[in-house]
N, C-alpha and C positions, 0 to 999 in steps of 0.2 A: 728600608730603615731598620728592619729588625731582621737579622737570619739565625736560625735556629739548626744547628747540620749535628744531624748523628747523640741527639741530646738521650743522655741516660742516666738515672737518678735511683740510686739505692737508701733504701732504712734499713741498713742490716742482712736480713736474707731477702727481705721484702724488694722488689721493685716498681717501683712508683713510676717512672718515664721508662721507656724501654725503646731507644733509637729511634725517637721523633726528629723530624726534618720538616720545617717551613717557612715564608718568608713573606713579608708583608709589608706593602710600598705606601713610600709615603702620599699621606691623602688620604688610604684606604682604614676602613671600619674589617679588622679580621674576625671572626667568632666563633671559641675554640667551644665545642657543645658537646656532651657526654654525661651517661650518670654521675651521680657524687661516687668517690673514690677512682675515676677515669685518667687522675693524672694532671688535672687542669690544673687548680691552685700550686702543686708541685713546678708549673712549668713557668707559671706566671710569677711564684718566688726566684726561681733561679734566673729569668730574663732581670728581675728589680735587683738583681746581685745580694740577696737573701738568704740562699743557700748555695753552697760549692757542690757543680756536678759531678756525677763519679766520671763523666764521659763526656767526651762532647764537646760543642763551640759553641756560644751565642754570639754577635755582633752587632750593637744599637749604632745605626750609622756609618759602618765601617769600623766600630770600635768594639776591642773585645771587651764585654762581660766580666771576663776571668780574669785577665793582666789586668787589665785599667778601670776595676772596678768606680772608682773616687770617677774616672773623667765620664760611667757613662751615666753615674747616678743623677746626676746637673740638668739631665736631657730628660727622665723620667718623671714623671708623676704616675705615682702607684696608690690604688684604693683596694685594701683589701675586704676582702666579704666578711662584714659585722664589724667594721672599724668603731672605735666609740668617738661620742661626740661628747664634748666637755661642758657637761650641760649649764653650770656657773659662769661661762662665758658665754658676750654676746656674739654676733655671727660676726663681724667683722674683728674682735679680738680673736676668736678662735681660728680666723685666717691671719690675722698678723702674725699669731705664733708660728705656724709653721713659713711664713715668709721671712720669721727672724733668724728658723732653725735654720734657714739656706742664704744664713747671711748678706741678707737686702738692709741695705743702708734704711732709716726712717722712713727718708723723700721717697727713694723706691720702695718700701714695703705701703705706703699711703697709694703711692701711684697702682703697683701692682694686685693689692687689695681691690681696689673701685674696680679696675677692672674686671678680676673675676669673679665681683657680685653683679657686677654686670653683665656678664656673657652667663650668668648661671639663674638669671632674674631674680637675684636675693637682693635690690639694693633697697628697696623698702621693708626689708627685713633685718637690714645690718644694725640697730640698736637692740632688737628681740634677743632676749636669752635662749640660749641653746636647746635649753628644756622645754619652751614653749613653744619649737617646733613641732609640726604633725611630719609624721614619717618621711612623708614625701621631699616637703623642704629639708630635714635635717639630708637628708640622701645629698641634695642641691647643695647644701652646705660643707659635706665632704665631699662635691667636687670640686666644689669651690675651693677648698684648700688645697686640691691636689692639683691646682690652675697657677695655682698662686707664685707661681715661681717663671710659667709662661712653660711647660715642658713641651717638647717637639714628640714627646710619644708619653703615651697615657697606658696604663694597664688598670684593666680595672677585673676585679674579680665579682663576680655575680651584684653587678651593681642594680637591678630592678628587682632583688633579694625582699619579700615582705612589701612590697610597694603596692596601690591600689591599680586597679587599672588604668583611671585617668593618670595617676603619676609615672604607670610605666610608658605611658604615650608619650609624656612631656618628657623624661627623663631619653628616650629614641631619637625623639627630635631635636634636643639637646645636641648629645652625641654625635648625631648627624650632620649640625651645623659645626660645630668644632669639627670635625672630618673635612667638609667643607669647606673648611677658613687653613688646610690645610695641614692638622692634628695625624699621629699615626695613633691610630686607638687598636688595643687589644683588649677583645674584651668575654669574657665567662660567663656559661651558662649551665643548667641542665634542662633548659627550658626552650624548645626551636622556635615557639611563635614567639619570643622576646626578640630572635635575634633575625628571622626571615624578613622584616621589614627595615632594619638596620647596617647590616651587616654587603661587604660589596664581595666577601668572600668569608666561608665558611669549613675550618676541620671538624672533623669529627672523630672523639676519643671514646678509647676502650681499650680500661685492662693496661695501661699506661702506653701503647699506638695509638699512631695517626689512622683511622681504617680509612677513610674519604678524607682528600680538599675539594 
């Protein structure tokens, strides 16, 4: 579902990706682990079509990244690390909006909405304002919206970011079952014990390389 071949990403004289190569089938949980500055978020914006590589091919599904960005965005759900939540809004308006931003008719953004407060266990929390969440839920509620459109591959960037321990369990298990139910998750870390009990296969970065899959 996702191939990555010969990816290479400059800021200037700075290199940030330097001929990363990998690839991640659908079903599977990948997780890309390394200190901060490793390369990861760089690699996870340019799979979302975020930023243009200086080098390289991505392909979501057999589609390129580069040429067809518009056709592979439809298929993504991306969470980036510290997304804001809009705290004025309740959990179920704050996923309607981005089910409007991807142009779901009413009927379908109602239908698609229950849904992913239901796979995210937010549906007794969909009247709660954003701000009355504790950490853990608001986390649940940005997945919830990155659900919300139904994408067949998820990237998520340091998504157990600040979370307590029990929530980074439930947030695992989450993941897992989306995996399960047949999701491509990619997903960030700098943290291994988040991802050893998650994950079906594992890179590892440094210095913008793959050193290990």
């Amino acid at each position: 579902m996702i191939e990555v071949r010969d990816l290479k990403v400059y800021y200037g004289d700075k290199v940030a990706v330097d001929g990363l190569s990998f690839e991640v089938n659908k079903g599977e949980v990948y997780g890309l682990i390394g200190p901060n500055g490793a390369g990861k978020t760089t690699t996870i914006k340019a799979i979302a079509t975020l930023l243009e590589p200086t080098y390289g091919e991505i392909l979501v599904d057999g589609i390129s990244a580069l040429h067809e960005p518009e056709n592979v965005r439809g298929m993504l759900g991306y969470m980036p690390d510290f997304p804001p939540v809009y705290d004025d809004l309740r959990v179920e308006e704050f996923c309607d909006l981005f089910a409007h931003a991807y142009g779901q008719s009413v009927i379908e953004r109602k239908e698609k909405v229950q849904r992913a407060l239901a796979q995210t266990e937010l549906t007794t929390k969909r009247r709660e304002l954003c701000k009355s969440l504790s950490r853990g839920m608001k986390q649940r509620a940005l997945l919830a919206k990155t659900l919300v459109h139904d994408p067949s591959v998820m990237l998520l960037d340091e998504p157990g970011a600040n979370l307590d321990p029990k929530a980074r369990i439930d947030m695992r298990k989450l993941l897992r079952k989306l995996a399960d139910e047949g999701k491509t998750i990619l997903v960030s870390s700098h943290v291994l014990t988040e991802l050893q009990d998650l994950c079906d296969e594992i890179g590892i970065m440094r210095n913008g390389k793959m050193v290990v899959s």
